[in-house]
TIMI-2910 file (N, C-alpha, C, CB; in pm, 1 decimal, decimal comma, always signed):
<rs>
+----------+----------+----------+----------+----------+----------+----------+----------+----------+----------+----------+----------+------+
!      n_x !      n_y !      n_z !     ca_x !     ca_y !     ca_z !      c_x !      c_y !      c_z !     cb_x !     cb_y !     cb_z ! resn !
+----------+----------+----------+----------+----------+----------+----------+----------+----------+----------+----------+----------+------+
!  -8708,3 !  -1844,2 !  +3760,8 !  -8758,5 !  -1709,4 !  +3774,2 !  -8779,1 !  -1672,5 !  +3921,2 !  -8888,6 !  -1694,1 !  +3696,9 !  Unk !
!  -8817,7 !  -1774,5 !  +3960,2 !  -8844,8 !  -1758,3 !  +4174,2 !  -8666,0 !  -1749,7 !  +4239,7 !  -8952,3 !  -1987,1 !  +4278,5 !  Unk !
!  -8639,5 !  -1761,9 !  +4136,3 !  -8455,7 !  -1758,9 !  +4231,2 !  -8433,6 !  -1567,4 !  +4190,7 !  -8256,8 !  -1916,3 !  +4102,3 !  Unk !
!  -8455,7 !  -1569,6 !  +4069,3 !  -8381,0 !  -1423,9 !  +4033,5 !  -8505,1 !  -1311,0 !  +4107,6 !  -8357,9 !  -1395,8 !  +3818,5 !  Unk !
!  -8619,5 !  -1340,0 !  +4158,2 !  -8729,5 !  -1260,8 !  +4241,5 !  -8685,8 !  -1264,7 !  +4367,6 !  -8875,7 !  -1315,6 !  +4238,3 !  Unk !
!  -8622,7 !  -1357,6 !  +4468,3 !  -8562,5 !  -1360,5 !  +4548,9 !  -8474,3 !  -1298,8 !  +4596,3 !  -8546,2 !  -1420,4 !  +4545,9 !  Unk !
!  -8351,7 !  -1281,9 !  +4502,0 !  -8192,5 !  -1231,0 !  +4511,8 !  -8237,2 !  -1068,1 !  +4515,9 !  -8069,9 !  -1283,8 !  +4350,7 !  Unk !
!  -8327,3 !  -1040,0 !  +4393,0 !  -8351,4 !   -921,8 !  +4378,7 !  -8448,1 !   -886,6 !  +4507,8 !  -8404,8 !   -899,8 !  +4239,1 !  Unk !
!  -8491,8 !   -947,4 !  +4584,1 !  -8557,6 !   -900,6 !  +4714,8 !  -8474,1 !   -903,8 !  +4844,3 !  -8678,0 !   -985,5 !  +4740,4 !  Unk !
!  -8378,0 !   -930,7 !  +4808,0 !  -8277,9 !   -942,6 !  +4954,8 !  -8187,8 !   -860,4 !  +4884,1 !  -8204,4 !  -1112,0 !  +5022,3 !  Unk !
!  -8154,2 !   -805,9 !  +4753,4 !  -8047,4 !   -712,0 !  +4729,4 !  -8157,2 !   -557,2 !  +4727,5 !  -7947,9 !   -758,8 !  +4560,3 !  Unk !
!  -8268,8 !   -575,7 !  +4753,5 !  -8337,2 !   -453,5 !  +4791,2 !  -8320,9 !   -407,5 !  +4935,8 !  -8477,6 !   -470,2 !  +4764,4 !  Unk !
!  -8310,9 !   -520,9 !  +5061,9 !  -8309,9 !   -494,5 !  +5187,9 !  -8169,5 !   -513,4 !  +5226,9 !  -8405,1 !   -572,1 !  +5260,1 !  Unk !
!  -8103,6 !   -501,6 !  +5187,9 !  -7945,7 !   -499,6 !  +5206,1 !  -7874,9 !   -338,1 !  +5181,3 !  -7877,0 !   -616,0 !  +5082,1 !  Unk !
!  -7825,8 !   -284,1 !  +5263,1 !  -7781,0 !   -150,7 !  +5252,4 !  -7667,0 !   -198,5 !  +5126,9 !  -7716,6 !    -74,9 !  +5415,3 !  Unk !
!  -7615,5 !    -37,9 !  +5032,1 !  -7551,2 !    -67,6 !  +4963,5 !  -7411,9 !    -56,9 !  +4987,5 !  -7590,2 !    -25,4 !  +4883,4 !  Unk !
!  -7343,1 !    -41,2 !  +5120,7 !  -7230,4 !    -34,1 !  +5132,4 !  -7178,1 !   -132,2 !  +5219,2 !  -7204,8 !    +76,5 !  +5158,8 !  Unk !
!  -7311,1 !   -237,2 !  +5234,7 !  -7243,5 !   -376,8 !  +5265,2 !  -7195,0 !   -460,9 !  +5125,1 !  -7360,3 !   -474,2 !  +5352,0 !  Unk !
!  -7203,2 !   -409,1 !  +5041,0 !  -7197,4 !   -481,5 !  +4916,8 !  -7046,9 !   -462,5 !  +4869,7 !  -7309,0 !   -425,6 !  +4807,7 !  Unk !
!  -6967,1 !   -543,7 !  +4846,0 !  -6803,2 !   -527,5 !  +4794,1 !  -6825,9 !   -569,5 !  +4667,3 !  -6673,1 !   -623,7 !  +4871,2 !  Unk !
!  -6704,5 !   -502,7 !  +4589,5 !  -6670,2 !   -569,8 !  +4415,6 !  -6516,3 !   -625,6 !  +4454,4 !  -6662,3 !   -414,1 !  +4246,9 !  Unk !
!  -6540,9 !   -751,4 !  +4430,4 !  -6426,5 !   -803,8 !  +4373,6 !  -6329,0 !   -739,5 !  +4277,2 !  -6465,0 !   -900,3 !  +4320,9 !  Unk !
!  -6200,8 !   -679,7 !  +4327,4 !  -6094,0 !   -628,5 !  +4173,9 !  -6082,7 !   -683,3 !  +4051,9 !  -5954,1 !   -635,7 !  +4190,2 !  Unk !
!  -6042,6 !   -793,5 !  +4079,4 !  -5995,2 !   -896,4 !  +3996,2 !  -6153,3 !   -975,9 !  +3928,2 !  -5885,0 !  -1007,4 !  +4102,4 !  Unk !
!  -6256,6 !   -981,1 !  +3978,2 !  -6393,4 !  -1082,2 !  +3887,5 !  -6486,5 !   -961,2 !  +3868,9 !  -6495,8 !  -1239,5 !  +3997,3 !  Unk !
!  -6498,5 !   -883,6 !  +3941,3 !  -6598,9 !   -725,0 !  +3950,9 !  -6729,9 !   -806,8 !  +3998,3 !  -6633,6 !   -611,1 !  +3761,8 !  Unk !
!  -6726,0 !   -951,5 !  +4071,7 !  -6876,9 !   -960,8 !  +4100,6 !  -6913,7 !   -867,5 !  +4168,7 !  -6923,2 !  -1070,2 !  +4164,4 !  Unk !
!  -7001,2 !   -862,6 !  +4272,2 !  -7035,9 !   -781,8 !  +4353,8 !  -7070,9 !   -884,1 !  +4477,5 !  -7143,4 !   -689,0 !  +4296,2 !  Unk !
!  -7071,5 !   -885,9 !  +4626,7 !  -7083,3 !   -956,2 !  +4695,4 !  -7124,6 !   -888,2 !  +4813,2 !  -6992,3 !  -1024,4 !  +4692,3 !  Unk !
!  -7159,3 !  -1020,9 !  +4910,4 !  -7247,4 !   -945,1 !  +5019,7 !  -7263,5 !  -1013,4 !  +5152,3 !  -7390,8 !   -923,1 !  +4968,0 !  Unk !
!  -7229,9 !  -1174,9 !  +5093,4 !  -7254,2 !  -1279,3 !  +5206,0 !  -7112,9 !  -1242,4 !  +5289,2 !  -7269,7 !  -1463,1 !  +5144,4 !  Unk !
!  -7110,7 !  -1289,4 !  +5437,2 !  -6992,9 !  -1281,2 !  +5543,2 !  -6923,1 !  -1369,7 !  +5507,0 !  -7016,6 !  -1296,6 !  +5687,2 !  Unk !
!  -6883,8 !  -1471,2 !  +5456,0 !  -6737,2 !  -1545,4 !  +5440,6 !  -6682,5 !  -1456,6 !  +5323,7 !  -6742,0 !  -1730,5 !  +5395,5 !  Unk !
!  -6741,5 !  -1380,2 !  +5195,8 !  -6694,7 !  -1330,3 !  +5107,3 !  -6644,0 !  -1163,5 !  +5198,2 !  -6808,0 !  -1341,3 !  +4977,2 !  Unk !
!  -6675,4 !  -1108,9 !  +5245,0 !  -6661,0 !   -982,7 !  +5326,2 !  -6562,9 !  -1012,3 !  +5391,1 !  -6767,6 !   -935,9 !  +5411,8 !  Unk !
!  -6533,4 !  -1142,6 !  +5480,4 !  -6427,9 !  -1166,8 !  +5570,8 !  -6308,9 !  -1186,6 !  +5455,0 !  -6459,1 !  -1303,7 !  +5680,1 !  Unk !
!  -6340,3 !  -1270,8 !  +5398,8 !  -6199,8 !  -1320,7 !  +5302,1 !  -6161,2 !  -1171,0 !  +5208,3 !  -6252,5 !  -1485,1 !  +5164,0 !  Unk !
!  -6262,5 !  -1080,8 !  +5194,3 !  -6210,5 !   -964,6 !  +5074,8 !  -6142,8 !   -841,4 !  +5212,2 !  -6396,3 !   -876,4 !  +4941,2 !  Unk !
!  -6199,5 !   -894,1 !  +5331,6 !  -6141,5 !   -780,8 !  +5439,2 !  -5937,7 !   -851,3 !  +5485,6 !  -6293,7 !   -790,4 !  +5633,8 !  Unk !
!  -5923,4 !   -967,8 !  +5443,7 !  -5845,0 !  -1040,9 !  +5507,8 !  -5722,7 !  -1047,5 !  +5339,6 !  -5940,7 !  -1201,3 !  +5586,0 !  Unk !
!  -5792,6 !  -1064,5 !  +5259,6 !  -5718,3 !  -1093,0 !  +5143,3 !  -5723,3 !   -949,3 !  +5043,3 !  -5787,2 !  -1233,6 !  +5069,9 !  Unk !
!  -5783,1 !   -926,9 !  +5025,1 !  -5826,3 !   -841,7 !  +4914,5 !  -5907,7 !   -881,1 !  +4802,0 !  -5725,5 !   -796,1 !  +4862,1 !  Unk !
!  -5985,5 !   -997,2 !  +4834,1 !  -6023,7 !  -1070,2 !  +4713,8 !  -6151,0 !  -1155,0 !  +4738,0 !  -5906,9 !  -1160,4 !  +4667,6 !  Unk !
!  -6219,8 !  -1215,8 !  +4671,4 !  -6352,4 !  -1297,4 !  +4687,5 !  -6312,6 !  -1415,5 !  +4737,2 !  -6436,6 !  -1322,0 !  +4559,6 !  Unk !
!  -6387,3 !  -1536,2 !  +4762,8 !  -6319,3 !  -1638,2 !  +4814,4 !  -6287,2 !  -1721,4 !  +4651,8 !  -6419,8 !  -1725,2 !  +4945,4 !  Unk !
!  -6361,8 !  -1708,4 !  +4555,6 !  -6293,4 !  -1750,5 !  +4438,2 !  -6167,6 !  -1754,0 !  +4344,1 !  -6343,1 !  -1723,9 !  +4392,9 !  Unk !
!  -6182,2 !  -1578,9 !  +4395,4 !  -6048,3 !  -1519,7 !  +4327,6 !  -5935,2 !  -1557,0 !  +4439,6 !  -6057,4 !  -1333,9 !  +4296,7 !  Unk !
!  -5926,1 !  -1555,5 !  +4557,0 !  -5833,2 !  -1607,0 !  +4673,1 !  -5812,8 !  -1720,0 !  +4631,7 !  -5880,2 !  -1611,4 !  +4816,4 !  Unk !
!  -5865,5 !  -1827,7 !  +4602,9 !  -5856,0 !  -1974,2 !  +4583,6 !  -5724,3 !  -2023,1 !  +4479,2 !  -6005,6 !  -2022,0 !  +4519,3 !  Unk !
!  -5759,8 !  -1930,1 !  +4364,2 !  -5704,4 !  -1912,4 !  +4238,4 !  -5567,2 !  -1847,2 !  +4259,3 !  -5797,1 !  -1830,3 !  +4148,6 !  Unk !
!  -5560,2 !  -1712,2 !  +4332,3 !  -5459,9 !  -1605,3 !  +4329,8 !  -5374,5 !  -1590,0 !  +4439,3 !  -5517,6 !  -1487,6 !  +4313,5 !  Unk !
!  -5382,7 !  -1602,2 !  +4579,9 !  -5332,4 !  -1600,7 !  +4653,9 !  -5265,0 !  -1737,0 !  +4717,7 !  -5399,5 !  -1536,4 !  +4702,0 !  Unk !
!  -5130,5 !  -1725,8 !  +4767,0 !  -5074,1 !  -1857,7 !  +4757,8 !  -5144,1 !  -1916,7 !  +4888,5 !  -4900,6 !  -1861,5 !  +4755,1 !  Unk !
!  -5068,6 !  -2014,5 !  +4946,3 !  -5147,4 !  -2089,6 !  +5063,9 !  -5050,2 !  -2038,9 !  +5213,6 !  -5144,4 !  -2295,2 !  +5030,5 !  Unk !
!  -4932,0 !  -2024,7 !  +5169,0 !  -4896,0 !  -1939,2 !  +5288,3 !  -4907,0 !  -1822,0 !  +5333,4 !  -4810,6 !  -1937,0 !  +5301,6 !  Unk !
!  -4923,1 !  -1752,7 !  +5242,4 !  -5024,0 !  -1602,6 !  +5218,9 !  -5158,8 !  -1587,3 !  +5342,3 !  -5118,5 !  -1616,4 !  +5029,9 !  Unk !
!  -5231,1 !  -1699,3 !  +5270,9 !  -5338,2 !  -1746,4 !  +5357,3 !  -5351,8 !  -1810,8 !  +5480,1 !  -5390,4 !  -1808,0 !  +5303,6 !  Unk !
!  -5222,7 !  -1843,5 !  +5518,3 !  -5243,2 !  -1911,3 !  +5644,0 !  -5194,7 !  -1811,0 !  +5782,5 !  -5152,7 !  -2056,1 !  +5633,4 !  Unk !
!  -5104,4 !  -1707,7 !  +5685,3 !  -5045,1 !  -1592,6 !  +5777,8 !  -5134,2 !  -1453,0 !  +5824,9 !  -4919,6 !  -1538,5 !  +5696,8 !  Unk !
!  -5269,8 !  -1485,6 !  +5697,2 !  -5361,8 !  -1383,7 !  +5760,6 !  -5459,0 !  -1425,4 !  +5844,8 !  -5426,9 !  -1312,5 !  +5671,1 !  Unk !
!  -5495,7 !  -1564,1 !  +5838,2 !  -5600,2 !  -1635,8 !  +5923,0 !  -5500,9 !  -1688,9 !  +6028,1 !  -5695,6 !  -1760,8 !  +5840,5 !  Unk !
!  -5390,8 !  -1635,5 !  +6069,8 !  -5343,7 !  -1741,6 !  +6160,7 !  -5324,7 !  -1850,1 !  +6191,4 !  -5365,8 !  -1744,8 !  +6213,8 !  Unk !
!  -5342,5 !  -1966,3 !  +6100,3 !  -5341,8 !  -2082,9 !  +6092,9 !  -5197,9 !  -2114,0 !  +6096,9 !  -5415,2 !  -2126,1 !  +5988,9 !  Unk !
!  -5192,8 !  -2198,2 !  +6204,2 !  -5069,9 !  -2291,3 !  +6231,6 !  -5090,7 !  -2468,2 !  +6227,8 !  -5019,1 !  -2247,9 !  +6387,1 !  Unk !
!  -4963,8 !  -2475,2 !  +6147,5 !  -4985,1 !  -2633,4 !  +6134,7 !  -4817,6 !  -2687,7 !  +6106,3 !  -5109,9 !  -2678,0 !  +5981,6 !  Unk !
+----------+----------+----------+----------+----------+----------+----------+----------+----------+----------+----------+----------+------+
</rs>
């Protein structure tokens, strides 16, 4: 119950148009690796994991190897 009083107190002080929906899961999200990966992919880092291939991913992060 102290976890879901929490979330709901930091999703009170959080503006609402930092908040993204995932297309593909409809979570809703807010943390910066999920914002970077849905600004970079189009997608959550879950749904990226699952959906987007790995060279896909390496051509938007620049990763060379």
């Amino acid at each position: 119950m102290k976890e879901k009083k929490r979330i709901e107190a930091l999703r009170r002080q959080l503006p609402e148009e930092d908040e993204i929906q995932c297309p593909n899961c409809f979570q809703f999200f807010y943390d910066q690796y999920n914002l970077l990966c849905f600004a970079s992919l189009g997608y959550c880092l879950l749904c990226a994991n699952k959906k987007v291939k790995i060279g896909t991913i390496k051509d938007k992060y620049h990763v060379s190897n």
